[in-house]
Each structure stands twice: as structure tokens, then as C-alpha cells.
C-alpha positions as YAML, in Angstrom:
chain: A
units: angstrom
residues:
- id: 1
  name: UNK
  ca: [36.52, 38.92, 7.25]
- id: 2
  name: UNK
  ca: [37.12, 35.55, 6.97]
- id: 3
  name: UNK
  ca: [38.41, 33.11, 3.98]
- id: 4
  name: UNK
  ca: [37.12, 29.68, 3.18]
- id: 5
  name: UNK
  ca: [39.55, 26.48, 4.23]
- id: 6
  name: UNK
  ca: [39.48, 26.35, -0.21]
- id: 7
  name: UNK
  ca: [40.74, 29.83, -1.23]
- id: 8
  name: UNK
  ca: [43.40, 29.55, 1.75]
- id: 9
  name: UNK
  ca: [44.80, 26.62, 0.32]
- id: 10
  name: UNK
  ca: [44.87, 27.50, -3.00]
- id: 11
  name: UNK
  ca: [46.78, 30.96, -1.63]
- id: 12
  name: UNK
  ca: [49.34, 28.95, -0.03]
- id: 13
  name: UNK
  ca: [49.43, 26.74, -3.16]
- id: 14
  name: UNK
  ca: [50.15, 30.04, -5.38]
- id: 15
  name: UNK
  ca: [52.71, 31.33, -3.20]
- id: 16
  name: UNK
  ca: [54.37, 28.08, -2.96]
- id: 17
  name: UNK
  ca: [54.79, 27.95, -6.68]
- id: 18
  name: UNK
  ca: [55.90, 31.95, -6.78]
- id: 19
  name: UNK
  ca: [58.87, 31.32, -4.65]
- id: 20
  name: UNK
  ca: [59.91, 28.31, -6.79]
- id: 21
  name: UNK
  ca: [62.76, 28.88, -9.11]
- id: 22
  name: UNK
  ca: [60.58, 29.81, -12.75]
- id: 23
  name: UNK
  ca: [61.90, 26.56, -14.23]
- id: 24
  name: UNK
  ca: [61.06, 23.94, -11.43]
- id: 25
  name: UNK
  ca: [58.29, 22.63, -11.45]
- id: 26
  name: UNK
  ca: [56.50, 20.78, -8.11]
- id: 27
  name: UNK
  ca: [54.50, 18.22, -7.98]
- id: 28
  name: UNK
  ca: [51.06, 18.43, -6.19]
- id: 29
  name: UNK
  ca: [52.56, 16.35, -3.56]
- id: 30
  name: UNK
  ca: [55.60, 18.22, -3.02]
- id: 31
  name: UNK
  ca: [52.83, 21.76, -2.68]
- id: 32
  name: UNK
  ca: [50.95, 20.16, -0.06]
- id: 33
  name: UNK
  ca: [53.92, 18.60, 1.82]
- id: 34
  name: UNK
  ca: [55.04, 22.25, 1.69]
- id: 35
  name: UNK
  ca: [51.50, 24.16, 2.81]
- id: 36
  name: UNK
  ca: [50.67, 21.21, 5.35]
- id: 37
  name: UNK
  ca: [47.38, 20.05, 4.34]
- id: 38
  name: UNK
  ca: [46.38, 17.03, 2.58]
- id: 39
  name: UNK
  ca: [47.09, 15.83, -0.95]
- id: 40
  name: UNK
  ca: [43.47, 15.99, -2.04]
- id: 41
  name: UNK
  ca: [42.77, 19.50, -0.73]
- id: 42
  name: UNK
  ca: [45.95, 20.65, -2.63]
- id: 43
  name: UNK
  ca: [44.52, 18.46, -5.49]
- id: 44
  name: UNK
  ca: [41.49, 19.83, -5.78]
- id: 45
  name: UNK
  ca: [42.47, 23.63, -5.32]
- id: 46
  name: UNK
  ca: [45.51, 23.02, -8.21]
- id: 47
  name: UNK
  ca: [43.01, 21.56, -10.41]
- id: 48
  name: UNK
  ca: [41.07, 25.52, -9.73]
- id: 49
  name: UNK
  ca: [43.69, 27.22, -10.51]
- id: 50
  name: UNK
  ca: [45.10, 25.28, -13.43]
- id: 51
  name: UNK
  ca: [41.51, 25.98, -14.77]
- id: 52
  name: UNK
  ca: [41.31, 29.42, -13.51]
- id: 53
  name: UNK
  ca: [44.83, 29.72, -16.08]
- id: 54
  name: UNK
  ca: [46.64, 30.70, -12.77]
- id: 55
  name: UNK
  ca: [49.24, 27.74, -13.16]
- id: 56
  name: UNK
  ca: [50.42, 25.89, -16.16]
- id: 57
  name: UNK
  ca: [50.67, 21.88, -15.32]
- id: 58
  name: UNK
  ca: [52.84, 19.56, -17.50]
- id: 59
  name: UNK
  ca: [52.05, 15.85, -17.23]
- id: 60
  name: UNK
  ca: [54.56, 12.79, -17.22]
- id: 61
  name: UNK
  ca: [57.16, 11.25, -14.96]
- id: 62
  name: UNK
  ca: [59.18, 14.68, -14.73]
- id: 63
  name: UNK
  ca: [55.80, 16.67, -14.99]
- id: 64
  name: UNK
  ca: [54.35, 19.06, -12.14]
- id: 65
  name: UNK
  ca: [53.13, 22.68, -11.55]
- id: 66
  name: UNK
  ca: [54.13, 26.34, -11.77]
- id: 67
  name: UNK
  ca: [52.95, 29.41, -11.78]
- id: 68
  name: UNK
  ca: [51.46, 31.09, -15.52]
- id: 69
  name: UNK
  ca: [52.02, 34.44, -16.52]
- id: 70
  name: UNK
  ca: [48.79, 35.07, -15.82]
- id: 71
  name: UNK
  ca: [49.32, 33.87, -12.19]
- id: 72
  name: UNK
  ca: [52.60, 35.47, -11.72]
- id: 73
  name: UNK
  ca: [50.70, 39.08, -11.77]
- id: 74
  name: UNK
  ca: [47.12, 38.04, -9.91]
- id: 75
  name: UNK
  ca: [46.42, 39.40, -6.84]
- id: 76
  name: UNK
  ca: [45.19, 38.22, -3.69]
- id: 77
  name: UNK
  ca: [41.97, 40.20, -4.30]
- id: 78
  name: UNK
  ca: [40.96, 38.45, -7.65]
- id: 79
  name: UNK
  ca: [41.93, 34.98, -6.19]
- id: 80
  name: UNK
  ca: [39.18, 35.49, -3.22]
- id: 81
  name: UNK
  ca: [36.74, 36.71, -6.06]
- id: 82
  name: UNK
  ca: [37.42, 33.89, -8.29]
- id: 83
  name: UNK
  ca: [37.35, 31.18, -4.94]
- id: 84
  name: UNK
  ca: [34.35, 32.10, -2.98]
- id: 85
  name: UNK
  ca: [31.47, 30.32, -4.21]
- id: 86
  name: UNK
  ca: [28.90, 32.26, -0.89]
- id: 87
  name: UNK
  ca: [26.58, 34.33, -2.66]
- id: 88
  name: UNK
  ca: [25.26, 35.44, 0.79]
- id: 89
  name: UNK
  ca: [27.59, 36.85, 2.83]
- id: 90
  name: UNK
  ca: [25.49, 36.19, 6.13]
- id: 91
  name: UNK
  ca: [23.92, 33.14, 4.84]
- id: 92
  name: UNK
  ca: [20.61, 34.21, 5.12]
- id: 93
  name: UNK
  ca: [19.10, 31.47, 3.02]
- id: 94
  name: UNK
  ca: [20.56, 28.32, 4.06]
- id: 95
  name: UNK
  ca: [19.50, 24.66, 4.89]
- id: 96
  name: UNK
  ca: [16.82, 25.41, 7.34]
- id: 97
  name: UNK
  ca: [15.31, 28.19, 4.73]
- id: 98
  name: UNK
  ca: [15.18, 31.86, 4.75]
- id: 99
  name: UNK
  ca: [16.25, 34.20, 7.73]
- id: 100
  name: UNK
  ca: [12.51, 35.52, 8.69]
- id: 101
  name: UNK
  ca: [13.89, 38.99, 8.10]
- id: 102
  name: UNK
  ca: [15.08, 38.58, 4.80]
- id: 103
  name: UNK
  ca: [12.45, 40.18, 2.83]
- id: 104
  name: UNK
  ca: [13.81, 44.51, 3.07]
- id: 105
  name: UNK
  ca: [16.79, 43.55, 5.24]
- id: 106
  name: UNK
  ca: [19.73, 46.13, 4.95]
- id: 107
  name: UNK
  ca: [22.55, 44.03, 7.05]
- id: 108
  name: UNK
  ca: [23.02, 41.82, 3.53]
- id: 109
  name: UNK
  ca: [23.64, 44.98, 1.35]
- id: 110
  name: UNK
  ca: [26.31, 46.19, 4.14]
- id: 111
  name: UNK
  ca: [27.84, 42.63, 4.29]
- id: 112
  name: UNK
  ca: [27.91, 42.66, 0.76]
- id: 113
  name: UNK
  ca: [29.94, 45.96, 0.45]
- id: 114
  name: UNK
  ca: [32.34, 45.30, 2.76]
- id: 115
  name: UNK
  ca: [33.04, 41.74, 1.58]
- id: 116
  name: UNK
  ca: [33.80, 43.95, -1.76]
- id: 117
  name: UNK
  ca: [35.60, 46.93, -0.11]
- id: 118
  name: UNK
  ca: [37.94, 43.74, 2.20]
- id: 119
  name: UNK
  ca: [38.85, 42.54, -1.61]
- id: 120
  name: UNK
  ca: [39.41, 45.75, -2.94]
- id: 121
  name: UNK
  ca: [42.00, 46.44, -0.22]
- id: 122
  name: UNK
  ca: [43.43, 43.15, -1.46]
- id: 123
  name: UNK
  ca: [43.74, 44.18, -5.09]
- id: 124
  name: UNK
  ca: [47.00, 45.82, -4.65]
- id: 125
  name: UNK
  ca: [48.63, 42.93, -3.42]
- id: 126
  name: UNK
  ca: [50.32, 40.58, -5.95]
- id: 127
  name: UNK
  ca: [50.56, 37.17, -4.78]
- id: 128
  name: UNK
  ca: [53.64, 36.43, -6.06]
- id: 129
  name: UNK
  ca: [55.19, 39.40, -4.33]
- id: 130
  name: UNK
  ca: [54.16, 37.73, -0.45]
- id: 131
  name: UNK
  ca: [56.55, 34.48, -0.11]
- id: 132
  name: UNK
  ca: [60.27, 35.86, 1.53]
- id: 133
  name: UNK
  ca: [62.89, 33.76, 1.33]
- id: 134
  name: UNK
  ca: [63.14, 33.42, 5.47]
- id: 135
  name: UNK
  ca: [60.07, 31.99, 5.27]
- id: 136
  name: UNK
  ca: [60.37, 29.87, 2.18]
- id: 137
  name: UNK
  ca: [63.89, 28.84, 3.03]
- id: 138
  name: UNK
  ca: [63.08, 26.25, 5.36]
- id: 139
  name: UNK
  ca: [59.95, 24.92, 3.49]
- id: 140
  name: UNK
  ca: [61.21, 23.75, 0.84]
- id: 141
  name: UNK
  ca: [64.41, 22.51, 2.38]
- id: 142
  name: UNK
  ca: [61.71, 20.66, 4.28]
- id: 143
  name: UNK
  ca: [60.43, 18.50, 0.98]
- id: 144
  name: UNK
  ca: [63.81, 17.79, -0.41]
- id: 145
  name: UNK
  ca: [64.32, 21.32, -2.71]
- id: 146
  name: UNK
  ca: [66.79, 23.78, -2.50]
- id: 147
  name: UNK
  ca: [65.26, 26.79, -1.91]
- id: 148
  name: UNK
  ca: [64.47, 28.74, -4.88]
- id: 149
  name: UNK
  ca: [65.08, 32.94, -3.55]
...
């Protein structure tokens, strides 16, 4: 199963601001610095989230990002609900019109389940339980921060 470029950014976004220290907060700059991708990406998948309740966002000079309560206990599997926006798993209706074996066709019921059954299996894991401090060590020290774990 495979994620959309969106709901992997916003991931990386989330676990970014887990393995901050609670108080810091990070500017949308300093997340995509961090996750490698561009500023408007990581702009447009904060702005989710924030509106999703997943992060809190103070404005201002000294303002930035960090994770709610709310986002501190999500999990991976409700993110990927929340983030893709494919009703059809196998994209049988798309630009060019319907798949000519749409009408009684069994492979989109089985897609559908086991898009369900790959997020179940991601419902036990916490997002803000992923980032390690081996691996978040050298990011941040990477965009100026001390690292937070």
C-alpha cells in the first residue's frame, strides 16, 4: 500500500514536532528544513493539521508550531484516514471516465478492505511514539536546534 506525497509529509511534519522539546515551538520553515521538502508542501500540510486540531500554532515574531494534545496521542492510522482524499482505491473512475468493468466489479470492494485492514494495522501506532533520538539528533542539529530527546 502506498501513501500520497501529502499524508507523508504531514507524517514527517508530526513526528518532527513530537520529538521537539513540549515547549519549543518550530517554525514551518524550520519543519521543512528538517523533513527535506519544500516550504509550501510543509505549508500546506501544517495548515491540515492545525485544522485537523493535530497541532496548536501561535502567531508573531516568536510564534511557530507544536504538537496538541490531541496530536500527541493520534496514530498513524487516523492520520492516513483523515489525509487521503481517493475515494477509489483503484481509480476506476478517473479523467478518461469509468473503467468498462465497473458496473458488478469485485476488485474495488477487495481494494477497499484492505486499504481499511493496512490502516487498521496502523491504529496501534502512536505517532508521537516513532521519532528516536539517533535519528532526530542530527536533524535538528541540522536547522540550528539542540536536539530535544
Amino acid at each position: 500500500m502506498k501513501i500520497n506525497a501529502f499524508a507523508d509529509v504531514s507524517l514527517r511534519a508530526l513526528m518532527v514536532l513530537a520529538a521537539a522539546p513540549e515547549a519549543d515551538l518550530l517554525t514551518t520553515q524550520a519543519v521543512a528544513d528538517a523533513v527535506g521538502t519544500p516550504y509550501n508542501h510543509v505549508s500546506k500540510a501544517m495548515a491540515k493539521l492545525r485544522m485537523l486540531g493535530l497541532i496548536d500554532v501561535e502567531r508573531g515574531r516568536n510564534g511557530g508550531s507544536r504538537l496538541s494534545a490531541a496530536g500527541r496521542n493520534v496514530t498513524v492510522g487516523q492520520v492516513l484516514r483523515q489525509l487521503d482524499t481517493r475515494e477509489d482505491p483503484a481509480d476506476c473512475i478517473g479523467p478518461g471516465g469509468q473503467c468498462p468493468l465497473i458496473h458488478g466489479c469485485r476488485l474495488r470492494g477487495a481494494l477497499a478492505r484492505a486499504r481499511e485492514a493496512f490502516y487498521r494495522e496502523l491504529d496501534d501506532v502512536v505517532v508521537a511514539s516513532l521519532p528516536a533520538s539517533h535519528q532526530m539528533g542530527p536533524v535538528f542539529e541540522a536547522i540550528g536546534m539542540r536536539p530535544g530527546l
